[in-house]
C-alpha atoms as an extended CHARMM CRD file, in Angstrom:
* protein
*
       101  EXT
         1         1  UNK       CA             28.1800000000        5.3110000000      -67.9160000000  PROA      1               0.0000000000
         2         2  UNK       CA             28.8130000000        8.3770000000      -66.0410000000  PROA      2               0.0000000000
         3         3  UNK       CA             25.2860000000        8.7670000000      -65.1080000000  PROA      3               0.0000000000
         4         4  UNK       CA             24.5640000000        4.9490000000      -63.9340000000  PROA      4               0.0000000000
         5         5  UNK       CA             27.3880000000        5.8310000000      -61.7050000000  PROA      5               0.0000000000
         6         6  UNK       CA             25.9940000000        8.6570000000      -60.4170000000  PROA      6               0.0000000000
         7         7  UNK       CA             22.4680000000        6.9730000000      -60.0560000000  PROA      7               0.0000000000
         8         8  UNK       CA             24.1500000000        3.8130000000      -58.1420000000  PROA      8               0.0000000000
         9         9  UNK       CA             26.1530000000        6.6300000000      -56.0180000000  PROA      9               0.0000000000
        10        10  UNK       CA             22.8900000000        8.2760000000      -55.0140000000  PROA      10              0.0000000000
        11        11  UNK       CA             21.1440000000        4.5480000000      -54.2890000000  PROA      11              0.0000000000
        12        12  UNK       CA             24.1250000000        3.3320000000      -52.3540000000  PROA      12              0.0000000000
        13        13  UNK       CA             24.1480000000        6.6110000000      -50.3830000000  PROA      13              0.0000000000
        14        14  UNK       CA             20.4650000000        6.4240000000      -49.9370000000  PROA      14              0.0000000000
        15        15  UNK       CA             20.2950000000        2.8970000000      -48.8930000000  PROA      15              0.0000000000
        16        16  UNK       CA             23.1440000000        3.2740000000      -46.4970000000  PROA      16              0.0000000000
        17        17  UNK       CA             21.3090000000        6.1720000000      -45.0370000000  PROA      17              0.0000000000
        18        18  UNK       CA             18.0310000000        4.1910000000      -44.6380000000  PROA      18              0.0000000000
        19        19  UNK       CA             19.5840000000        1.4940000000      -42.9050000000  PROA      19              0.0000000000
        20        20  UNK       CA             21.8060000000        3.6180000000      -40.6300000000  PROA      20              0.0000000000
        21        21  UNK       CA             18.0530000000        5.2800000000      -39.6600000000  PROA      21              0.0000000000
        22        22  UNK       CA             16.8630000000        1.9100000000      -39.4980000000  PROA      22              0.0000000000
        23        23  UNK       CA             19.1300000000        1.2560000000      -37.2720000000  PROA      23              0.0000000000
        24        24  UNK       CA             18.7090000000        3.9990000000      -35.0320000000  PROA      24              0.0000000000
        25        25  UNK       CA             15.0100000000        3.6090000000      -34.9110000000  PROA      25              0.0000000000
        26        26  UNK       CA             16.1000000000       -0.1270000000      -33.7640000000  PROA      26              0.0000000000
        27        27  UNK       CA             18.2340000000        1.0320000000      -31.2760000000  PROA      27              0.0000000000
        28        28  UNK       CA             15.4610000000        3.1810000000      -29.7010000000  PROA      28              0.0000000000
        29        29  UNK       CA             13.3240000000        1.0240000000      -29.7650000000  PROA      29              0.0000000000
        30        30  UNK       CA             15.0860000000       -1.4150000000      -27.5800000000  PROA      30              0.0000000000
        31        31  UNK       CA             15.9470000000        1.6960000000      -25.1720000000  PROA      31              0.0000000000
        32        32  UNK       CA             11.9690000000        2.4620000000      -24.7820000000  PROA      32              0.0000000000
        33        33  UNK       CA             11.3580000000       -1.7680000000      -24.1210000000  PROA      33              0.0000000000
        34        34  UNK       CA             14.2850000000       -1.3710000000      -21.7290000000  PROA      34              0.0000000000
        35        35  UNK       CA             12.8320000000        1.8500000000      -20.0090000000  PROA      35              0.0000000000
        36        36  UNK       CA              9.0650000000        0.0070000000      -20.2740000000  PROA      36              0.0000000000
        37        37  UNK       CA             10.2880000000       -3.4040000000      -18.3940000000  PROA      37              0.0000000000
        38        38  UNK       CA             12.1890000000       -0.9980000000      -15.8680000000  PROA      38              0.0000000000
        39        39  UNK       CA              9.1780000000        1.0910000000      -15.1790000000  PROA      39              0.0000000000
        40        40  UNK       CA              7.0200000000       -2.1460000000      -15.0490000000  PROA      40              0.0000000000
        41        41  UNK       CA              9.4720000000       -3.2020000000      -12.3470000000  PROA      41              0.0000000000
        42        42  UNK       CA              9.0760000000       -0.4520000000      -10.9840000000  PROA      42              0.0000000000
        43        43  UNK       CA              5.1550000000       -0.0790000000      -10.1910000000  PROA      43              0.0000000000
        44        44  UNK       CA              5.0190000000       -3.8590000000       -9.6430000000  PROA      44              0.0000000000
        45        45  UNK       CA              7.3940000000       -3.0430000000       -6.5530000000  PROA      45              0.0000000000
        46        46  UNK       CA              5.8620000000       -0.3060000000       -5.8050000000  PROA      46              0.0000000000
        47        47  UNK       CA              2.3820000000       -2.2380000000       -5.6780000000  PROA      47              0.0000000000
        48        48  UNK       CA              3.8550000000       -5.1820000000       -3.2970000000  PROA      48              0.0000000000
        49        49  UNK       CA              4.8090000000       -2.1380000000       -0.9510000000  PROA      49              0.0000000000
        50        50  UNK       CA              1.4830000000       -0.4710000000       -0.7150000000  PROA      50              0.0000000000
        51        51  UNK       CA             -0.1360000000       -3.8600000000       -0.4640000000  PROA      51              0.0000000000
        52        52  UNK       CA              1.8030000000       -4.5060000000        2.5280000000  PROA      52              0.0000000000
        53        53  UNK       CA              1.4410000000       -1.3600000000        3.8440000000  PROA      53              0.0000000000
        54        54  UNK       CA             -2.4720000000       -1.8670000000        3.2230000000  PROA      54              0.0000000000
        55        55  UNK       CA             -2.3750000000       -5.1430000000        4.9560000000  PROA      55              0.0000000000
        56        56  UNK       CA              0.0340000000       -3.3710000000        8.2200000000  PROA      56              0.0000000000
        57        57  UNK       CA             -2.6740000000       -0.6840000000        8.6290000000  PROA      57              0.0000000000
        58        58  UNK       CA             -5.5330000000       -3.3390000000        8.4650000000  PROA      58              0.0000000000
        59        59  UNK       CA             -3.8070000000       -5.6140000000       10.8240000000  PROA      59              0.0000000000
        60        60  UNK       CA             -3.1310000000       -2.3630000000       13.2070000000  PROA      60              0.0000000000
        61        61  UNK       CA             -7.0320000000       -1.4920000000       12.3550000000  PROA      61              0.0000000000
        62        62  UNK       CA             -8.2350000000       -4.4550000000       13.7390000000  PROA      62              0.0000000000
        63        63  UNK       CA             -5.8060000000       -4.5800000000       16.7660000000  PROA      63              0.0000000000
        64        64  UNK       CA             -7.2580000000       -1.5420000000       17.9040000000  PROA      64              0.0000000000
        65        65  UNK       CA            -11.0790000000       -2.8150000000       17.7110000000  PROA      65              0.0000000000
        66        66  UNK       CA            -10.4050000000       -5.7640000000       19.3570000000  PROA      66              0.0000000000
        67        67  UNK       CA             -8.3690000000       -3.5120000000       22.4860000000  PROA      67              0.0000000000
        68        68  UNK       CA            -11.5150000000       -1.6600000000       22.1010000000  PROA      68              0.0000000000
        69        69  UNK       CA            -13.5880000000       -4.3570000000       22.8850000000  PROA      69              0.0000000000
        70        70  UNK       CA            -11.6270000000       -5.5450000000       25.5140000000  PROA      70              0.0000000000
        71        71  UNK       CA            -11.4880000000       -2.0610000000       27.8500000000  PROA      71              0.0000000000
        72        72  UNK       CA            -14.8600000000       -1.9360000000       26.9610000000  PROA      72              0.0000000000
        73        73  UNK       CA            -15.5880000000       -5.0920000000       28.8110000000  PROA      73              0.0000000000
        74        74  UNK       CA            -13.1340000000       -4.5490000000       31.2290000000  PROA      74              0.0000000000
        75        75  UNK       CA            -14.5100000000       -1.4360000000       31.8700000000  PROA      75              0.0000000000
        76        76  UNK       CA            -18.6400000000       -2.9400000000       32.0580000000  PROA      76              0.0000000000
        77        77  UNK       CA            -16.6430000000       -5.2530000000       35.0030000000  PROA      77              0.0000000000
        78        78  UNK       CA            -15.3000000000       -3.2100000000       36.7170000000  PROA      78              0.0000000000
        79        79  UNK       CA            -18.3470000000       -0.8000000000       36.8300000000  PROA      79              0.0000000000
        80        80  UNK       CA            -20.6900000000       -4.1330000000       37.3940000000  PROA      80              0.0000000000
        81        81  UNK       CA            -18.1840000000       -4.7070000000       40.6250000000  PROA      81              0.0000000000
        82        82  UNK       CA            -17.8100000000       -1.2490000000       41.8950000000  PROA      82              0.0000000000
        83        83  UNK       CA            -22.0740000000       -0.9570000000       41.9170000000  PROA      83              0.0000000000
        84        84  UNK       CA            -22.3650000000       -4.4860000000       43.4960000000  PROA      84              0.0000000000
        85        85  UNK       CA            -19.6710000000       -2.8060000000       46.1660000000  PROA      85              0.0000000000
        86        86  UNK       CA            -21.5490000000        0.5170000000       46.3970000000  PROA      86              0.0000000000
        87        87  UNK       CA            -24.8990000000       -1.4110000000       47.4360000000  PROA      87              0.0000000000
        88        88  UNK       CA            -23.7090000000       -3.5700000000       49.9540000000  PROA      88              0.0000000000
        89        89  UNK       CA            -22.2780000000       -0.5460000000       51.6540000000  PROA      89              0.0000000000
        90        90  UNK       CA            -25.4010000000        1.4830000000       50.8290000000  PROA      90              0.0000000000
        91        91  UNK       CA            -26.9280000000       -1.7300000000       53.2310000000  PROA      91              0.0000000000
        92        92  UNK       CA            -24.3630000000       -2.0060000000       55.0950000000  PROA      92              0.0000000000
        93        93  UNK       CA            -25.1460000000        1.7180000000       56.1870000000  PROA      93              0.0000000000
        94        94  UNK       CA            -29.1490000000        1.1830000000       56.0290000000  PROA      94              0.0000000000
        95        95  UNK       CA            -28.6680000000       -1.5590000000       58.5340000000  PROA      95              0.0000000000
        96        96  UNK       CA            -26.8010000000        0.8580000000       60.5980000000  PROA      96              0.0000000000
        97        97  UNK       CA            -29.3350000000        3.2410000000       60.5350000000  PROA      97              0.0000000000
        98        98  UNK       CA            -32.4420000000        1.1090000000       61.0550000000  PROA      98              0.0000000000
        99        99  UNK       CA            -30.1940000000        0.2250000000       64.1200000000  PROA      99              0.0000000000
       100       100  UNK       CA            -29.5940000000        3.3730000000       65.1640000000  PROA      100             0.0000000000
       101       101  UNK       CA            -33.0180000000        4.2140000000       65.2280000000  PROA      101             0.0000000000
């Protein structure tokens, strides 16, 4: 009798062990699904940011082309009008001289 006492001493002690580990293990567990879902959070946040980011410098990008464009034209016009000035004064002056002469 002494010995089945001993024997359901050492189960009982090694089945409350096991489920105390179990228990642990289950407690961990639910710490790394908690530290998973945070870190999930975290990159999907993360990724909203750069996307908006992304879509600030392509928005910026294109901005700038299109005040590119613009001097660029602006520029051609005001060249076209400053040649257009230069030769009627260059006949302006070649009348002058044809005049003068």
């Amino acid at each position: 009798q002494k010995m089945t006492q001993q024997y359901s001493q050492q189960v009982s002690s090694a089945l409350q062990q096991w489920e105390t580990e179990a228990q642990r293990a289950e407690e961990q567990e639910e710490k790394l699904n908690n530290l998973f879902r945070q870190q999930q959070k975290i990159l999907q946040q993360a990724r909203v940011v750069q996307n908006q980011k992304l879509k600030t410098v392509r928005e910026l990008y294109e901005q700038f082309i299109k005040n590119m464009e613009d001097m660029e034209k602006s520029h051609d016009s005001f060249l076209q009008g400053a040649q257009q000035e230069l030769r009627k004064e260059m006949a302006t002056l070649q009348k002058k001289i044809l005049m003068d002469t």
